[in-house]
VOZA-95772 format. One record per residue (C-alpha): x, y, z; residue in one letter; residue number from 1. Coordinates in Angstrom, 3 decimals. Layout:
N
c1  c2  c3  aa  i
X  Y  Z  A  NUM
...
***
This chain:
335
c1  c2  c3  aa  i
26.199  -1.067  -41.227  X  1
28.653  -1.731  -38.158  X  2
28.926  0.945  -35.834  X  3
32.487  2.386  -35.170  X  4
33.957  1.332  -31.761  X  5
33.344  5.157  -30.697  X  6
29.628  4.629  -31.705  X  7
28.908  1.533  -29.761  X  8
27.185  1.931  -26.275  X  9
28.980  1.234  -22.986  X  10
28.340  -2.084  -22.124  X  11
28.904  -2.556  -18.273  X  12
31.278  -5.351  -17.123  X  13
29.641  -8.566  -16.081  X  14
29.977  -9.389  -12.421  X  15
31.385  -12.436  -10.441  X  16
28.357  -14.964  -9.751  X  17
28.936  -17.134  -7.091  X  18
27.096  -21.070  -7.412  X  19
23.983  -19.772  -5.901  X  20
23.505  -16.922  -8.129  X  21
24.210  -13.862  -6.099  X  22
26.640  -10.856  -7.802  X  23
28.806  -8.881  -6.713  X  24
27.933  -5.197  -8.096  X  25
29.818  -2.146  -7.900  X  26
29.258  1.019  -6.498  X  27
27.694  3.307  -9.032  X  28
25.520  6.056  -9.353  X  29
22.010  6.192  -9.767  X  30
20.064  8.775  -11.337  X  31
16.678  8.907  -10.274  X  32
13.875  7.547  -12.668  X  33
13.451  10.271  -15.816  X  34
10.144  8.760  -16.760  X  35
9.383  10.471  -12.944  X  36
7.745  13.674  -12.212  X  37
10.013  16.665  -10.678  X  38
7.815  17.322  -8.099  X  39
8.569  13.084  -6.893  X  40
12.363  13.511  -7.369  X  41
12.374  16.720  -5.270  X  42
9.823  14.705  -2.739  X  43
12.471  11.460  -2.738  X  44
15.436  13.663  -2.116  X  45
14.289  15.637  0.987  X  46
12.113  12.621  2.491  X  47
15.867  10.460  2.255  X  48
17.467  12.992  3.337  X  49
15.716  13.778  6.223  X  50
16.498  9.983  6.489  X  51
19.753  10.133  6.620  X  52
19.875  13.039  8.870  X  53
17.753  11.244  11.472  X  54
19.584  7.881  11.694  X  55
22.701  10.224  11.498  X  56
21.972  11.824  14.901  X  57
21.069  8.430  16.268  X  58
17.091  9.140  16.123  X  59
16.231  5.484  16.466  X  60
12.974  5.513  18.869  X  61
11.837  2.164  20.814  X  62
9.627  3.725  22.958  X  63
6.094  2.601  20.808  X  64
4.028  6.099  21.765  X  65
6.460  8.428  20.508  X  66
6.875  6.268  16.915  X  67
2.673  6.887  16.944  X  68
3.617  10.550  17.037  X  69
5.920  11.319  14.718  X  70
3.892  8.939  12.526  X  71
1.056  11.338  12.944  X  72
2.822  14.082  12.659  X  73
4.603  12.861  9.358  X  74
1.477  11.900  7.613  X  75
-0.566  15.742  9.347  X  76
0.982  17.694  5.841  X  77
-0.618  15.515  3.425  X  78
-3.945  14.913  5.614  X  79
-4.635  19.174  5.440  X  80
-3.774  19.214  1.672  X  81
-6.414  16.636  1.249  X  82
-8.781  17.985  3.532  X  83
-8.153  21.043  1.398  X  84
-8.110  19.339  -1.961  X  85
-11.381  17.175  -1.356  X  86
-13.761  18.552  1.275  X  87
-15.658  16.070  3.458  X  88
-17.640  15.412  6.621  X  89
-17.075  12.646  8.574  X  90
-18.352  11.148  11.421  X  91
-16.556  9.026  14.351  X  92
-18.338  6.084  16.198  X  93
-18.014  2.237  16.699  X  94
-19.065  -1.100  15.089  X  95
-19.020  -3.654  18.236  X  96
-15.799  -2.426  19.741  X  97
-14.181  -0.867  16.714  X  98
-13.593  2.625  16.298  X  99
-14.622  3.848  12.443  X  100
-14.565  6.847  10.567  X  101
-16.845  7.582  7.989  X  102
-16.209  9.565  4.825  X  103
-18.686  11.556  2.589  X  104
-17.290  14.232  0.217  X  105
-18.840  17.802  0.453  X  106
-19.707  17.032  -3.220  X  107
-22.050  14.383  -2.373  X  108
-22.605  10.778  -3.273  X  109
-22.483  10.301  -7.319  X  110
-25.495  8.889  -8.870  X  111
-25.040  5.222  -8.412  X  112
-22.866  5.476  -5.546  X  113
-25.395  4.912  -3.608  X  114
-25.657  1.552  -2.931  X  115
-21.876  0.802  -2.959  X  116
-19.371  1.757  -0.007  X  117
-15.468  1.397  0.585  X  118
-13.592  0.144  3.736  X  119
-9.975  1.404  4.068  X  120
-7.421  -0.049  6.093  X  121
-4.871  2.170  7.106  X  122
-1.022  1.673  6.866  X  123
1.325  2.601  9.484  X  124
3.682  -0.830  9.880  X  125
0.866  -2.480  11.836  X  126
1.624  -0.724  15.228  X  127
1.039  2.877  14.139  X  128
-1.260  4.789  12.079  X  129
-4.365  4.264  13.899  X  130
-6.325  7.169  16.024  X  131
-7.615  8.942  13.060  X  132
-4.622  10.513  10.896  X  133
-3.757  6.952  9.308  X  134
-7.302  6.360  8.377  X  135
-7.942  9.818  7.030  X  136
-5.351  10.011  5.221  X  137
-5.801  7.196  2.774  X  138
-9.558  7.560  3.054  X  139
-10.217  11.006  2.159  X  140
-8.623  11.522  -1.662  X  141
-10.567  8.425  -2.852  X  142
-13.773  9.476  -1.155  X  143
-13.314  12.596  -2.836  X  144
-12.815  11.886  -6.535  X  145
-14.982  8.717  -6.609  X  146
-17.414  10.592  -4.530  X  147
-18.127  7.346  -2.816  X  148
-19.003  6.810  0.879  X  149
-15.695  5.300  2.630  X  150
-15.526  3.805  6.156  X  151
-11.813  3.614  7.497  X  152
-11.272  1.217  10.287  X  153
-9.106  1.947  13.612  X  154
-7.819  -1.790  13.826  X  155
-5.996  -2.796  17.103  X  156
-2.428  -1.825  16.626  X  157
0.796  -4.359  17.671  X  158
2.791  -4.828  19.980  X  159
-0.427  -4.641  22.411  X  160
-2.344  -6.904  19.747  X  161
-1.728  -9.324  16.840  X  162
-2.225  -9.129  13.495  X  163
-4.931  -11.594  13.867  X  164
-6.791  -9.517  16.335  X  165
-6.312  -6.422  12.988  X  166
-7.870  -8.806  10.721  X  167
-10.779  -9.551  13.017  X  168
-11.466  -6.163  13.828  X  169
-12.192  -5.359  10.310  X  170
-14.343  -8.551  9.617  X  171
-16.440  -6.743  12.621  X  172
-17.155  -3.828  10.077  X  173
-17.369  -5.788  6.944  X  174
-20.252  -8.313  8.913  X  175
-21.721  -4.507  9.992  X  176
-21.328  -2.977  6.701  X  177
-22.912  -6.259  4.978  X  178
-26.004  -5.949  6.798  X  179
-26.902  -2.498  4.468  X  180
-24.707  -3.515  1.022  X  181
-24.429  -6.460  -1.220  X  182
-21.058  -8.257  -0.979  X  183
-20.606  -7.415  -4.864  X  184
-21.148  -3.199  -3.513  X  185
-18.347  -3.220  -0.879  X  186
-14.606  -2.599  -1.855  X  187
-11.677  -2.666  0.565  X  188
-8.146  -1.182  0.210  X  189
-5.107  -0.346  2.241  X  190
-1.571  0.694  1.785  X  191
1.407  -0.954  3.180  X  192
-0.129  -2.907  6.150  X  193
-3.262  -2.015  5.351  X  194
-2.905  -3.500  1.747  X  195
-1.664  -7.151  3.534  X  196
-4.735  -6.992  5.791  X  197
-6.849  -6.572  3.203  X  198
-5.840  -9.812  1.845  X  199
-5.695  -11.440  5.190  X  200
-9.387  -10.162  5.692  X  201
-10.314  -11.913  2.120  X  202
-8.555  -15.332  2.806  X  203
-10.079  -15.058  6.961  X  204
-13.687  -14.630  5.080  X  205
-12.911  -18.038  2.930  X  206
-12.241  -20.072  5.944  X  207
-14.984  -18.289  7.690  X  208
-17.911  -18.735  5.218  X  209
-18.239  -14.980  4.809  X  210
-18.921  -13.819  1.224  X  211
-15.822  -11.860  -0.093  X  212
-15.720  -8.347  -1.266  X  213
-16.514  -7.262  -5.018  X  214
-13.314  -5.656  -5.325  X  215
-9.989  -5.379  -3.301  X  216
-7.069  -2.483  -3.311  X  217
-3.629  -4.117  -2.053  X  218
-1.615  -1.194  -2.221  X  219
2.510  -1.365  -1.338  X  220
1.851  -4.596  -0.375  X  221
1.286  -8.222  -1.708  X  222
0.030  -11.583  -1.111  X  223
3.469  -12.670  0.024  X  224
4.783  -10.369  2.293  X  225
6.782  -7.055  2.317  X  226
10.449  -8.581  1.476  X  227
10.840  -10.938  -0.816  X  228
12.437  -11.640  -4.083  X  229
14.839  -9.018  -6.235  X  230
13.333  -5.585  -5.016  X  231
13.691  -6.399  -1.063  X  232
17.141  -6.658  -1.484  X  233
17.768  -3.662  -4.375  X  234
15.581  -1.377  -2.350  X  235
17.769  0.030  -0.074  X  236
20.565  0.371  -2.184  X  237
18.057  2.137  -4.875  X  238
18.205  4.683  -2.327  X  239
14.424  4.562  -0.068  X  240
12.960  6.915  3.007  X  241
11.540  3.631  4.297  X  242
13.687  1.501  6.829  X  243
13.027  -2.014  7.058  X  244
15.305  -5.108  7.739  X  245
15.074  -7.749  5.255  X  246
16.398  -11.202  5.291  X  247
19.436  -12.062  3.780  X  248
17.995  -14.635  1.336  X  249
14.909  -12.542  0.766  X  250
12.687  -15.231  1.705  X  251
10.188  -14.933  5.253  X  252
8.827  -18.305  6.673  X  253
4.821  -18.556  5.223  X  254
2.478  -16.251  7.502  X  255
-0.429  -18.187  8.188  X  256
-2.792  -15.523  7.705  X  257
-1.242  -15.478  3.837  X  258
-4.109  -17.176  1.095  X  259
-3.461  -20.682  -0.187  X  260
-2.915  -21.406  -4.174  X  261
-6.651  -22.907  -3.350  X  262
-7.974  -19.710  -1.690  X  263
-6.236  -17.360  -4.456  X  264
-8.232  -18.834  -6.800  X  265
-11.467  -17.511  -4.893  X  266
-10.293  -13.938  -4.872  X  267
-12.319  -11.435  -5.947  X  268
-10.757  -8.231  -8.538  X  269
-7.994  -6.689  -7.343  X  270
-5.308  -3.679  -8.326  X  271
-2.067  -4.120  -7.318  X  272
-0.205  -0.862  -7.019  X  273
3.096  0.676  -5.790  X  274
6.434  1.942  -6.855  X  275
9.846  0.480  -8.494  X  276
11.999  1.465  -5.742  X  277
9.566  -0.241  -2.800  X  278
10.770  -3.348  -1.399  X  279
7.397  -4.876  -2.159  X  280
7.550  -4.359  -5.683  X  281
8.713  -8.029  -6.201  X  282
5.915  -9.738  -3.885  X  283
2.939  -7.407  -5.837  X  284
4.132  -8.778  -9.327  X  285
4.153  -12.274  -7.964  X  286
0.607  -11.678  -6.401  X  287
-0.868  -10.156  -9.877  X  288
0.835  -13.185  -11.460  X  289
-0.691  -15.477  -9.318  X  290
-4.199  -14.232  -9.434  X  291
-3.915  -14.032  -13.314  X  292
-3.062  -17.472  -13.693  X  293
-5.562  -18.575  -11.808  X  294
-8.201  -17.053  -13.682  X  295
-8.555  -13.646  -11.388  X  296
-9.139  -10.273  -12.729  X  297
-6.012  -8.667  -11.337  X  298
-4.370  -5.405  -12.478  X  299
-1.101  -4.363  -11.362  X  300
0.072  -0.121  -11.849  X  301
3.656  0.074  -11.714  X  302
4.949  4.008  -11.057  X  303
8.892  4.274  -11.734  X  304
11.076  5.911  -9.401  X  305
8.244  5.976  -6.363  X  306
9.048  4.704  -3.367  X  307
7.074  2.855  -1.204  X  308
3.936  3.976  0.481  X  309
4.132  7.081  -1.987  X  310
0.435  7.513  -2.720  X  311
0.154  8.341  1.420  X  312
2.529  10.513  1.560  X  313
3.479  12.672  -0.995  X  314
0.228  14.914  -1.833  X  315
1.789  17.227  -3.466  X  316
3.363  15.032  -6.446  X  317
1.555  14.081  -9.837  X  318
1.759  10.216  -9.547  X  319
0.340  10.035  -6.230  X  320
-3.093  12.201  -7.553  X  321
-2.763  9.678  -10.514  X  322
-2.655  6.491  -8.075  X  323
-5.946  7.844  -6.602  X  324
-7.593  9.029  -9.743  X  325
-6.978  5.423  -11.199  X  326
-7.753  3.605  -7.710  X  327
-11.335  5.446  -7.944  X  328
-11.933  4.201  -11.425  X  329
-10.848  0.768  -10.966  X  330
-13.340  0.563  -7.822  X  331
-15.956  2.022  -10.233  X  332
-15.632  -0.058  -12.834  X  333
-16.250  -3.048  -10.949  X  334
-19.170  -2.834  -9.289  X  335
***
């Protein structure tokens, strides 16, 4: 049966493509993801407003102390509901030169926990996040509900340091934490920055002769950068809290600290996760991809209408105590 012209769905007009393949598309509007939560639509609309408002009044900061502080202070709300959420002690101290903070939930260590820790590696852009908050903040929800011990590490933070100087500093704790666990017992994770110096950390203990990790959490991140392919250059007209420039072409010269096709191959299991409207979405699919055809077990949670980073900061929505429910099991179930 043939549907009558008022039956058949609008079909959008197809837009110019130039030789190279870029479109022209129209303004439209864009309703926000109905397969999301209303607590994470009423989370996206204040945190973009509150964008808009601040890059409205000209509230672009250079000076590198006061970004640490307003990082802090974003990320304090979803640190106390947390702390609230999933009670813990922790204790401060350092591994050669590195400052750590370790993690044990109030509830105590689950039978066969015991011989099997986490390292997190905060976010925070690589120059912010560290001093506590950062670390807390993504160590404390998974401590809690896999009732696991986790040690988050206070990397050095640019523009005083490199990236290569982050890496090392967690490779201090890793050799540290090895010393008590089997290789196959640790897991390491890390949102955002955190999730790319995970994988830096992996690839540095290939080319260092270090045994890798049993598992690995690259969260808001990928093995190819933050801003490539389709979602770095949809993000910010999806509509995102997060400012960051991309290049035009969506395409960043190779970071040498990134894993060869060689080195992927060695990777231990991983979980990709992060949101639809991130502008790493595109680089985490490729990474999953990657690892799956080269015979890794690699998962990859997609959650629709989250932006990225969500699982930091919004406490208070449904997919972000999802993200850390499923982050816990997929730690647990490879040990």
């Amino acid at each position: 049966m043939t549907a009558s012209p008022q039956e058949r769905p609008r079909v959008a007009p197809v837009p110019p493509v130039s030789e190279n393949g870029a479109v022209t598309v129209p303004s439209f509007e864009l309703p926000f993801s109905s397969f999301a939560s209303l607590e994470a639509r009423s989370a996206f609309t204040a945190r973009l407003r509150a964008t808009v408002q601040m890059l409205a009044a000209g509230a672009a900061v250079a000076d590198i102390a006061t970004l640490r502080r307003m990082a802090d202070t974003g990320l304090k709300p979803a640190l106390d509901a947390y702390t609230t959420r999933y009670p813990y002690t922790s204790t401060k101290s350092k591994i050669g030169n590195v400052p750590v903070e370790t993690f044990v939930p109030t509830a105590g260590i689950v039978p066969g926990n015991e011989k099997r820790v986490l390292i997190a590696i905060h976010g925070g852009g690589f120059d912010k996040g560290g001093g506590g908050v950062g670390g807390a903040v993504e160590a404390v929800p998974i401590a809690g509900i896999a009732r696991v011990k986790v040690v988050a590490v206070d990397y050095r933070l640019l523009p005083e340091h490199t990236m290569q100087d982050a890496v090392d500093d967690v490779l201090t704790v890793y050799r540290d934490v090895l010393r008590t666990y089997e290789p196959k017992n640790v897991g390491m994770y890390g949102c955002s920055a955190g999730g790319a110096i995970t994988a830096w950390a992996v690839t540095a203990c290939m080319r260092g002769e270090l045994p890798i990790p049993g598992a690995i959490g690259i969260f808001c991140a990928s093995l190819h950068g933050f801003v490539g392919g389709d979602s770095a250059q949809l993000w910010p007209r999806l509509g995102s809290a997060i400012r960051m420039l991309a290049p035009a072409d969506g395409n960043l010269p190779r970071n040498p600290l990134d894993p060869t096709a060689e080195e992927m191959q060695r990777f231990p299991k991983a979980l990709f996760l992060t949101g639809t409207r991130a502008f790493d979405m595109s680089g985490a699919v490729q990474s999953h991809l990657a690892l799956r055809t080269f015979g890794v077990d690699s998962q990859l949670l997609l959650f629709d209408g989250m932006d990225h980073g969500f699982l930091v900061f919004e406490s208070g929505v449904p997919e972000t105590r999802q993200a850390h429910e499923l982050i816990a099991r997929f730690f647990a179930e490879r040990r």
